[in-house]
C-alpha positions as CSV (number, residue, x, y, z in Angstrom):
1,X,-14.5,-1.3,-18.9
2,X,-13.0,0.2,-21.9
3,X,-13.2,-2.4,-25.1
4,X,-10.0,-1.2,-25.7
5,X,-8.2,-2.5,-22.5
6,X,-10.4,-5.2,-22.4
7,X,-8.0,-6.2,-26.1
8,X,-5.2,-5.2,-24.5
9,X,-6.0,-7.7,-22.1
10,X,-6.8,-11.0,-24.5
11,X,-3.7,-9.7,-26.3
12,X,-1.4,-10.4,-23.6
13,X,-3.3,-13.3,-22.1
14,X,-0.9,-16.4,-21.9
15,X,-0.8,-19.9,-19.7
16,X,2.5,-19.3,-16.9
17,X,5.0,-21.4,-19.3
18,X,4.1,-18.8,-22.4
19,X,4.9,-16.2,-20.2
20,X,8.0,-17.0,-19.0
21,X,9.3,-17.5,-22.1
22,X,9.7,-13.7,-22.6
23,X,12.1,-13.6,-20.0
24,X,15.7,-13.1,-21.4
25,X,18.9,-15.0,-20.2
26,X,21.3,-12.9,-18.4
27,X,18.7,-10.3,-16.3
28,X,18.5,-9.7,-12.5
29,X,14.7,-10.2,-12.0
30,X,13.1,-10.2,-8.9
31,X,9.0,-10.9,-7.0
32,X,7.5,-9.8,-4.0
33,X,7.2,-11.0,-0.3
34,X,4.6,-13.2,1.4
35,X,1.3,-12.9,-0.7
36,X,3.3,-10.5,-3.6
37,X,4.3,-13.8,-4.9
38,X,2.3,-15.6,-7.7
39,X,2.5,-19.2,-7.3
40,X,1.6,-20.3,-11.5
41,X,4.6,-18.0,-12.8
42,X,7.2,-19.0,-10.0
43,X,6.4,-22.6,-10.9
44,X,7.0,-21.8,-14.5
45,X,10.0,-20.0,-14.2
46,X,11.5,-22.9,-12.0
47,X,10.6,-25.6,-14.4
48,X,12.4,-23.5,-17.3
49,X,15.3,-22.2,-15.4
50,X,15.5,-26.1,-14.1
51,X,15.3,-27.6,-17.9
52,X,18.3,-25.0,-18.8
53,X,16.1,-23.4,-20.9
54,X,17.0,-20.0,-19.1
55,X,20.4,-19.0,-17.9
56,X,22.5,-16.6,-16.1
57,X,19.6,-15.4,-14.6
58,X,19.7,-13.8,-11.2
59,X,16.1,-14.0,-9.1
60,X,15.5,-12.4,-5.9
61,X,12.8,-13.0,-3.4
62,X,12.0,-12.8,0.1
63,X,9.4,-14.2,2.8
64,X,8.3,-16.5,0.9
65,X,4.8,-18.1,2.5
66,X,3.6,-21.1,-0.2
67,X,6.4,-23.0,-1.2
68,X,6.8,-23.8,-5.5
69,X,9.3,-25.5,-7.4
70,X,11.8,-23.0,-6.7
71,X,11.9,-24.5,-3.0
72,X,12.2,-28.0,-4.4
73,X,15.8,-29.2,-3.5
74,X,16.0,-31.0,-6.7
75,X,14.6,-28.5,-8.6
76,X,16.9,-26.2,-6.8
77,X,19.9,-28.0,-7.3
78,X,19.3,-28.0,-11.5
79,X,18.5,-24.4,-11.5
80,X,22.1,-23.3,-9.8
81,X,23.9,-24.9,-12.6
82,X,23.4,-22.0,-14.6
83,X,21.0,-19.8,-12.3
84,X,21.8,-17.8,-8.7
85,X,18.7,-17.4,-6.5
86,X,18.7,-14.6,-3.9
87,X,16.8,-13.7,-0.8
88,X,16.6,-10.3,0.4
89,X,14.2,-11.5,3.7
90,X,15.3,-15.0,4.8
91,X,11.8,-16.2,6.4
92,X,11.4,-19.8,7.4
93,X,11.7,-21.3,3.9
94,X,14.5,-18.7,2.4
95,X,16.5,-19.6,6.0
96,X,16.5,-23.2,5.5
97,X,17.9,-22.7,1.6
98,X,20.5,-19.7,2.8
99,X,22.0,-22.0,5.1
100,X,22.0,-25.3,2.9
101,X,24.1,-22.9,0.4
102,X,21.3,-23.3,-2.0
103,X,20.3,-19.5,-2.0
104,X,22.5,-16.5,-1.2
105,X,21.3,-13.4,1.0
106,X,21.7,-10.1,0.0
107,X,22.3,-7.2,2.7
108,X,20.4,-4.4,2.4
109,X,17.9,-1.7,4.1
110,X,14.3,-2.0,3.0
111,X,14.4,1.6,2.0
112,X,17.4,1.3,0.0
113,X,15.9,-1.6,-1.9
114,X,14.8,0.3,-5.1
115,X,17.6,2.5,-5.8
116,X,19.8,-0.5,-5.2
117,X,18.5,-2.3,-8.4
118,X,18.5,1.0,-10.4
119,X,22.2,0.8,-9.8
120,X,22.9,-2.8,-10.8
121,X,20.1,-3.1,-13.1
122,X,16.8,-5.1,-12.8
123,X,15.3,-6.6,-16.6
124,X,12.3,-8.8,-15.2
125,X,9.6,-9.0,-12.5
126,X,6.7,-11.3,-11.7
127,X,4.2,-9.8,-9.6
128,X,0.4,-10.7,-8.4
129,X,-2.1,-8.3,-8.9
130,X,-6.2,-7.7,-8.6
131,X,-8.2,-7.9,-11.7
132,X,-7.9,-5.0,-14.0
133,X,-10.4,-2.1,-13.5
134,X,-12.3,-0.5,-16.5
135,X,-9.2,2.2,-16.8
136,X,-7.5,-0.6,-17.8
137,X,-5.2,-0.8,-14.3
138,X,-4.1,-3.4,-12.0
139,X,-3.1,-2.9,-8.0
140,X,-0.4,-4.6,-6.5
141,X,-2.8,-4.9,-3.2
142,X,-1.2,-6.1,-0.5
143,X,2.6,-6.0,-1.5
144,X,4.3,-2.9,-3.7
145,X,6.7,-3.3,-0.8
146,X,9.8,-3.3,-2.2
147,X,9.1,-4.3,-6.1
148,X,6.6,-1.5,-6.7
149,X,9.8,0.9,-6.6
150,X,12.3,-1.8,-7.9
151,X,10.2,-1.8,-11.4
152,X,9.7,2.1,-11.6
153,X,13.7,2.6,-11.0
154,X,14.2,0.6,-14.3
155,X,12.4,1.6,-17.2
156,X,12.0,-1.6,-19.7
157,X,11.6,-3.6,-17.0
158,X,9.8,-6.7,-18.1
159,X,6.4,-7.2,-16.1
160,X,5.0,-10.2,-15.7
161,X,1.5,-10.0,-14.2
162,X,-0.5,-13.1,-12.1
163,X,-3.9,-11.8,-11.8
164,X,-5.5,-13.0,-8.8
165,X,-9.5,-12.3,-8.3
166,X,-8.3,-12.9,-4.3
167,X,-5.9,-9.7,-3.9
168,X,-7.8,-7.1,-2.9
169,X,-7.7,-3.4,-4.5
170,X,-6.0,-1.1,-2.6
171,X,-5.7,2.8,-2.8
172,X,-2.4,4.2,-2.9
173,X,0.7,4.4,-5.3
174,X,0.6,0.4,-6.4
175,X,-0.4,0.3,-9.5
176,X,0.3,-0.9,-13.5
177,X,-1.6,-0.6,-16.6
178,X,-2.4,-3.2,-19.1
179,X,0.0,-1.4,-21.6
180,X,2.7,-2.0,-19.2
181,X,3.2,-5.5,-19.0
182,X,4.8,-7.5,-21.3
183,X,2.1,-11.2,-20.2
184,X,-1.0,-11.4,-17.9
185,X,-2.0,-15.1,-16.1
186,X,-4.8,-15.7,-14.6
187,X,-4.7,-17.6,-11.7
188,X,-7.1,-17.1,-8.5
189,X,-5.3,-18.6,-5.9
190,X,-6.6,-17.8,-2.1
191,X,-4.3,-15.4,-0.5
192,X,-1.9,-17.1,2.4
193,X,-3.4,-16.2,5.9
194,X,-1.5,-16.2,9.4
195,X,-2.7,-17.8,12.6
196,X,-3.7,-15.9,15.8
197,X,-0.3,-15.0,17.2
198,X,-0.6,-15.6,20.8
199,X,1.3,-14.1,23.6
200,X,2.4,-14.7,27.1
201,X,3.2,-13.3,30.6
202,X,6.8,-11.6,28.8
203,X,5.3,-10.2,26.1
204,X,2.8,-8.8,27.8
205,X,5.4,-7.5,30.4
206,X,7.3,-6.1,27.3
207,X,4.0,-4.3,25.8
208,X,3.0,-2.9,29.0
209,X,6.6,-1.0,28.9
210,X,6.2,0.3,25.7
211,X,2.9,1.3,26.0
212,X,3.5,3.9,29.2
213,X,5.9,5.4,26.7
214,X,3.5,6.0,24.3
215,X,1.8,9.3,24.0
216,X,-1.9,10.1,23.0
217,X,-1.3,10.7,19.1
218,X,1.3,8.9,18.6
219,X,2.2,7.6,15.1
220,X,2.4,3.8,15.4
221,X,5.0,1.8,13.1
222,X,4.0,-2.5,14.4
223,X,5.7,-5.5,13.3
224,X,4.3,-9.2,13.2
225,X,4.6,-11.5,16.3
226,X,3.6,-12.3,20.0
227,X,5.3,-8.9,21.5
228,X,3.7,-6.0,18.4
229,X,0.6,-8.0,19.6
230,X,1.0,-7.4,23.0
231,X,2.0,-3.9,22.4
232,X,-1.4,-3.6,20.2
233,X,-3.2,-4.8,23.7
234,X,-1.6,-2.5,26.2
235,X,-2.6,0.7,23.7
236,X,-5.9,0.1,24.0
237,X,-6.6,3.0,26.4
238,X,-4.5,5.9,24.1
239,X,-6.4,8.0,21.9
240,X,-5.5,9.5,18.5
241,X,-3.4,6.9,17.4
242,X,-1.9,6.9,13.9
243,X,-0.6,4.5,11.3
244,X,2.9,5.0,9.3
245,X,4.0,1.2,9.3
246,X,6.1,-0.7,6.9
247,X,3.5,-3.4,7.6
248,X,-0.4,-3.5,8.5
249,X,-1.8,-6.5,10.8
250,X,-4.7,-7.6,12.1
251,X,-3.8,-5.8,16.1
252,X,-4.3,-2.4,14.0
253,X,-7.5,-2.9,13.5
254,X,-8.6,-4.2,16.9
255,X,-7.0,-0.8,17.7
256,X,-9.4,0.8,15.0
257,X,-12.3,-0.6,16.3
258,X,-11.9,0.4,19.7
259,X,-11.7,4.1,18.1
260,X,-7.9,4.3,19.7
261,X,-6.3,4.8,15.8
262,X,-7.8,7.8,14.2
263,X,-5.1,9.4,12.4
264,X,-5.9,12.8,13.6
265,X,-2.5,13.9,14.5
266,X,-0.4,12.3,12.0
267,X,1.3,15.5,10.0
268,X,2.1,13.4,6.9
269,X,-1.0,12.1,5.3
270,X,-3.2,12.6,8.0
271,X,-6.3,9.9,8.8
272,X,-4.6,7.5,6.5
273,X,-3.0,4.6,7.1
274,X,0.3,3.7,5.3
275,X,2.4,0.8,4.6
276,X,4.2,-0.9,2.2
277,X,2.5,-4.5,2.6
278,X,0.0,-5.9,4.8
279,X,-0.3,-9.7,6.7
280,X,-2.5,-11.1,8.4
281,X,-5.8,-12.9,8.5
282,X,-8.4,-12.4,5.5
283,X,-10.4,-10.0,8.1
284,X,-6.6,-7.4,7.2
285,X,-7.3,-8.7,3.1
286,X,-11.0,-7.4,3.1
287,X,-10.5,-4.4,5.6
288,X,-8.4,-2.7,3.0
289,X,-9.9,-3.4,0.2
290,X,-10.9,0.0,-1.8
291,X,-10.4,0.9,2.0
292,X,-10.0,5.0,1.3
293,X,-8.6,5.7,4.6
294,X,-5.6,2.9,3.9
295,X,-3.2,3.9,1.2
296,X,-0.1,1.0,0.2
297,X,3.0,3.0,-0.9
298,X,6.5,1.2,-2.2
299,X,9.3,0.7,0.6
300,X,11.0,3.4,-1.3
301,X,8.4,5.8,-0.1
302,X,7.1,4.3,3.1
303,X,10.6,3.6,4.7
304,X,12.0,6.6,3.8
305,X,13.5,8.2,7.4
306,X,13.0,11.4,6.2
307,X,8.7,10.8,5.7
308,X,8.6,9.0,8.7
309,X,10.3,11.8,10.7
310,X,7.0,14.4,9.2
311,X,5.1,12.6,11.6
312,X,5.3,14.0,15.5
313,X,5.6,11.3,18.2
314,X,6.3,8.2,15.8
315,X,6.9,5.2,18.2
316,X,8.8,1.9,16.1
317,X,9.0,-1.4,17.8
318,X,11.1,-3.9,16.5
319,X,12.7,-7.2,17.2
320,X,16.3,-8.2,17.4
321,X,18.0,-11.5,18.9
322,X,21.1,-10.4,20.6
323,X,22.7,-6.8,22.2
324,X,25.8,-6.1,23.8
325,X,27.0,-3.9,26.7
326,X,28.1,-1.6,24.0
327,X,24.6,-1.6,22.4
328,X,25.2,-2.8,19.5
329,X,22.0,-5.2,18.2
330,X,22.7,-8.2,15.8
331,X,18.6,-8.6,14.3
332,X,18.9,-10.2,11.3
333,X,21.2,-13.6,12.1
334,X,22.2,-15.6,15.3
335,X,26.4,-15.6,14.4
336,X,27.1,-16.3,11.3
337,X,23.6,-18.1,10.6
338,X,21.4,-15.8,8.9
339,X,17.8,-15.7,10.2
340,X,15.8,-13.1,8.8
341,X,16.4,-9.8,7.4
342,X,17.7,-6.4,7.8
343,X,14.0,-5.1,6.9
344,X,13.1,-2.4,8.0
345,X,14.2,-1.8,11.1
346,X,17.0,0.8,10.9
347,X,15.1,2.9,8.4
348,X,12.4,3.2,11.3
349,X,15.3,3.7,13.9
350,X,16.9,6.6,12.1
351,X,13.3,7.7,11.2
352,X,11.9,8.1,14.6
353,X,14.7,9.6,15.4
354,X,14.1,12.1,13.2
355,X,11.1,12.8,14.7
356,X,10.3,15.4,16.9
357,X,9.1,13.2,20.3
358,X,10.1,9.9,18.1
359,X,10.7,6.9,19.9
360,X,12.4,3.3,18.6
361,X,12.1,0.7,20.8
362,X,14.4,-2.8,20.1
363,X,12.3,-5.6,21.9
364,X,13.9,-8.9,22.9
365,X,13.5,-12.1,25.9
366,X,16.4,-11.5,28.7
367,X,17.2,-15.3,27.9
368,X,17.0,-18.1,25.6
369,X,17.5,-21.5,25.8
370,X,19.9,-24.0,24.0
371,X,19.1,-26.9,22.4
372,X,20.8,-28.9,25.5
373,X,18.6,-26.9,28.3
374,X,20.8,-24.2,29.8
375,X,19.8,-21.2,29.7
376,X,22.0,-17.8,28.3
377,X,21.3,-14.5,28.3
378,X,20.6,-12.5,25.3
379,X,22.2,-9.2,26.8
380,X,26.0,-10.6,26.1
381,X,29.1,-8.9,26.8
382,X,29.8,-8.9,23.5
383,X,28.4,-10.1,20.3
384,X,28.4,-13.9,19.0
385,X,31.4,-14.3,17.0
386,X,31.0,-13.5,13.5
387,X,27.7,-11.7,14.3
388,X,26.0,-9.2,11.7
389,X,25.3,-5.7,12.9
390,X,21.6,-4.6,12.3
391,X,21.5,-1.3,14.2
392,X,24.5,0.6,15.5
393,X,25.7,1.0,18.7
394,X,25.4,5.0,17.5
395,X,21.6,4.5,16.2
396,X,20.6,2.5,19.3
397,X,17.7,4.3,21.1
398,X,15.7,1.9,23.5
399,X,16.2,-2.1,24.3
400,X,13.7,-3.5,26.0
401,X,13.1,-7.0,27.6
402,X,10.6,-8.0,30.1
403,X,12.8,-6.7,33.2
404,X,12.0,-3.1,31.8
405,X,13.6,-0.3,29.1
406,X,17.2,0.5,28.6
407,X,17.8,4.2,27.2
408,X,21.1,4.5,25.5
409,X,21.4,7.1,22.7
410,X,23.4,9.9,23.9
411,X,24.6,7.8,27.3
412,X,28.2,6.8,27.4
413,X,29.2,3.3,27.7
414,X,29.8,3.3,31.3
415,X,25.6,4.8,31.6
416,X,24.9,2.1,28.6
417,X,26.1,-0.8,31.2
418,X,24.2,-0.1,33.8
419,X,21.2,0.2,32.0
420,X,21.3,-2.7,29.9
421,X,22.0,-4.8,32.7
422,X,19.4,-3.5,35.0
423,X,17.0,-5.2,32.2
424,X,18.9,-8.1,31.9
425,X,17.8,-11.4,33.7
426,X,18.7,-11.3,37.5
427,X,20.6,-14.5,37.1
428,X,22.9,-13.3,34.8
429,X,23.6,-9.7,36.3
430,X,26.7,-10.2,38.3
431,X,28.3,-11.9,35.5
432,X,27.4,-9.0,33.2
433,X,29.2,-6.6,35.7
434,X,31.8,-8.6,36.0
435,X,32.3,-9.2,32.1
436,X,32.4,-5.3,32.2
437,X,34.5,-4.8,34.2
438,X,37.3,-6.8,32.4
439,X,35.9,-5.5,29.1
440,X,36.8,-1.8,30.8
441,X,33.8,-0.7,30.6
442,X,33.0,0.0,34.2
């Protein structure tokens, strides 16, 4: 390692409380998701923006996975007196907070993201990153996702680093130099990992759908949860498989193992696999690491539709919570509750699209049940009120529940009917038709 950087480095060495301190009152600053997140300058920045010490201050965040100060409710409470936090993702701790009023979301596709702040201006940014190689740079390892590009869309951009012995090193477009950042901490705290993510008879129903779809050499874009896992099981017979994903999990690799994901075919980047953030277990963590076949790229980049469309045959499956005859899907919040995000999903929608053989599959259960015991169907005749559109009823390619897959871009409404409630529940079909039928619809 150059003496030099090594300097550089002692220079701008400082405990989490002297680093904060070189945040200015009146910025929009913002941190990663899930691992992105370092836990030492969050608590820092909660204690001073909690004391008064720093004001008008607006911080964003999303999916967070170790709760800090800044998810204290008393802590919480003394920083909006002068402070407004945001969430861009609401996972399970941001949802609680969003719907206590505490924090406010912000609307907006994961693509969009960095532009967005260019716009409205971003001044400060704590980020995690692996220790600094002898050039004298830093990775953002798991999670550029969206802050990568939110940082090099403002110039002067304050830059906080954690350094964290535990993120790994990735390859990739992720990464700052010493001569960058305004503080370094140091602060090796192990990364959060998930739990095996079971599934059950419907997912596996679900994946098995998806999976005839799927063509040797596809491009694969997999979310997190029981039905991507699923999915990941029913693929294990395809060959040629590639990865263009806004996120990497463990089911990839199982894939990889079984020599079904190659990369051969991908037309953008091919044999590498590319995301924006990875999440998983710490077998994910160490399987990229200075992993030369796995390159992390900024949302900005990965999500654009337009990259994802270079790639032939790129099959998206998502999540969302409620559609309607129309085909309109509501992801992101159940009415006017908000329960997760916008992500990523119509950027990968419009993406596949785009490309030639592209499929985007919306995955959902045909029913849920209340907190009383009945049981309703998630295929509605129309939305919850006050529901938030995720993806358009024009953008809408493929729902699918455990009953089978619904096709309805390019079908009229009278074809979309039919076809959604073919997949809907048996118990609920008549009353679908018949909700239709006063809706005009058939």
């Amino acid at each position: 390692m150059s003496s030099r950087w090594q300097e550089l480095y002692a220079q701008k060495l400082k405990t989490a409380d002297e680093a904060v301190k070189l945040i200015p009152h009146g910025v929009l600053m913002a941190t990663s998701l899930t691992n992105g997140q370092p836990p030492a300058l969050l608590n820092a920045l909660a204690r001073r923006m909690a004391e008064g010490d720093l004001r008008e201050v607006t911080y964003m965040c999303s999916l967070a996975v170790r709760p800090t100060e800044l998810h204290n409710p008393e802590t919480i409470e003394k920083i909006n007196r002068y402070n407004q936090l945001d969430a861009m993702y609401a996972g399970p701790i941001e949802r609680y907070f969003v719907q206590q009023g505490s924090y406010s979301y912000i609307p907006h596709r994961l693509f969009d993201g960095p532009l967005m702040t260019e716009r409205v201006g971003m001044g400060a940014a704590v980020i995690t990153v692996s220790p600094m190689d002898r050039h004298g740079f830093f990775s953002m390892g798991t999670n550029p996702d969206y802050l990568y590009g939110f940082i090099r869309h403002n110039p002067g951009c304050i830059i906080l680093a954690e350094v964290n012995a535990h993120m790994p090193r990735t390859f990739g477009n992720n990464y700052f130099h010493i001569s960058e950042l305004a503080a370094v901490v140091e602060n090796d705290t192990p990364l959060f990992t998930l739990p095996d993510i079971p599934f059950d008879e419907k997912d596996e129903l679900i994946g098995q759908f998806i999976a005839e779809r799927v063509p040797d050499g596809a491009c694969l874009q997999l979310g997190i949860g029981s039905i991507p896992n699923a999915v990941a099981k029913a693929l294990m017979n395809k060959k040629e498989l590639g990865i263009h994903s806004e996120m990497l999990c463990d089911s990839m690799i199982d894939l990889y193992e079984a020599g079904v994901i190659t990369g051969t075919r991908k037309s953008l980047m091919p044999r590498k696999w590319v995301a924006c953030f990875a999440f998983g277990s710490q077998r994910l963590y160490d399987f990229i690491a200075e992993n030369p076949m796995v390159e992390m790229h900024d949302s900005e980049f990965v999500n654009d539709p337009y990259n994802i469309g270079l790639n032939e045959n790129v099959v998206s499956i998502n999540a969302t919570l409620e559609v309607d005859l129309s085909g309109q899907c509501a992801s992101e919040a159940i009415g006017t509750r908000q329960y997760s995000g916008a992500g990523g999903q119509m950027d990968f929608v419009e993406g596949a699209w785009r490309s030639r053989g592209g499929q985007a599959f919306l995955a959902l259960y045909s029913t849920y049940t209340t907190k009383d015991g009945e049981m309703k169907s998630r295929i509605a005749p129309t939305l919850s009120p006050g529901s938030m559109i995720t993806t358009t009823r024009n953008d809408v390619q493929y729902i699918v529940t455990e009953y089978g897959i619904a096709r309805l871009k390019g079908f009229d409404i009278k074809r979309r009917v039919k076809e959604l409630i073919s997949i809907a529940h048996p118990d609920f079909r008549d009353w679908l038709s018949f909700e239709a039928g006063k809706l005009k619809y058939i």
